[in-house]
Steps between C-alpha positions, in 0.01 A plus 500: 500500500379368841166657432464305187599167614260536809231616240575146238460289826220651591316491121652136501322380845155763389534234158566192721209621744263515199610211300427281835195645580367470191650167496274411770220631389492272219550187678209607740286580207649118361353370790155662502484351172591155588236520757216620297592167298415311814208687525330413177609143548303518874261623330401238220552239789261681719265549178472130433495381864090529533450353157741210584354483845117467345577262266622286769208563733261389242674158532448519916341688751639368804816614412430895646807477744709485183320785294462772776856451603607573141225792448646612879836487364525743242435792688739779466854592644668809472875398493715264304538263813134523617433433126707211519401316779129556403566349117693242718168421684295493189712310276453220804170502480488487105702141558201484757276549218665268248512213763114547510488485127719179487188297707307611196584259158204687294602836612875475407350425172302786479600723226456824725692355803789412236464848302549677842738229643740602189443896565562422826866330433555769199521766810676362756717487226539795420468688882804257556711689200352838641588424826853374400523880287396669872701341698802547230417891509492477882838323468661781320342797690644317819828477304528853438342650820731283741828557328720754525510804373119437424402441861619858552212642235250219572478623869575864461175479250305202670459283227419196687492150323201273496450188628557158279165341418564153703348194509489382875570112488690217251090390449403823368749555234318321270186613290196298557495148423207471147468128419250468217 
């Protein structure tokens, strides 16, 4: 009798122990997800950045302060927060870009500048709803690997969570002003 009580408890916490582990295997795999949306959003931004950037220059030269601190600041990061701080710095120097463009009556009314000016908006768009999805997936792996019983499984199997994709000041939390 003892024997098979002490053998259901331990099937029951082997089935817990599985359940939970696979549990968190699914909201890590969530999460990689999430982030490869952010990635294909950084992406199209970084894409259109040189075309965006040339169209402007054809409008002015002198302006080359501007452009190579844009080209300078898409470089590449590795993690979420050094991914962060580096869209951070670009996304200032797009407004950079667009304060240059607002000198410049006949190139706001270019049909390029206005084409890419509307991509432009049409991703921040949607790397803020991917970013939002991230940092929700984040939100729940956090959840689940810092309450109990989970924090027993998350650190017996180091599943650590990731790190919320954060914008660093009030400034920055919006996308990049377009006037057209």
């Amino acid at each position: 009798m003892i024997a098979a009580t002490l053998g259901a408890f331990i099937l029951a916490v082997a089935l817990w122990l599985g359940w939970t582990y696979n549990c968190f295997v699914g909201l890590r795999n969530t999460q990689r997800e999430a982030w490869s949306g952010i990635d294909v959003q950084l992406r199209k931004r970084h894409d259109l950045v040189p075309a965006l950037v040339e169209c402007v220059r054809g409008y002015q030269a002198h302006e080359r302060g501007t452009f190579e601190a844009i080209v300078s600041a898409r470089t590449v990061a590795a993690t979420p927060a050094a991914i962060a701080a580096k869209e951070n710095q670009l996304t200032t120097q797009l407004r950079g870009l667009f304060a240059v463009a607002e000198q410049y009556p006949e190139l706001k009314a270019d049909a390029n500048f206005r084409q890419l000016s509307a991509q432009l908006v049409a991703i921040e768009d949607d790397l803020q709803y991917a970013r939002r999805y991230f940092n929700g997936a984040v939100r729940d792996f956090r959840n689940a690997a810092e309450s109990f019983p989970g924090v027993l499984v998350a650190r017996a199997f180091r599943f650590e969570p990731g790190e919320f994709f954060e914008i660093e000041t009030a400034s920055e939390r919006s996308a990049p002003a377009v006037a057209l």
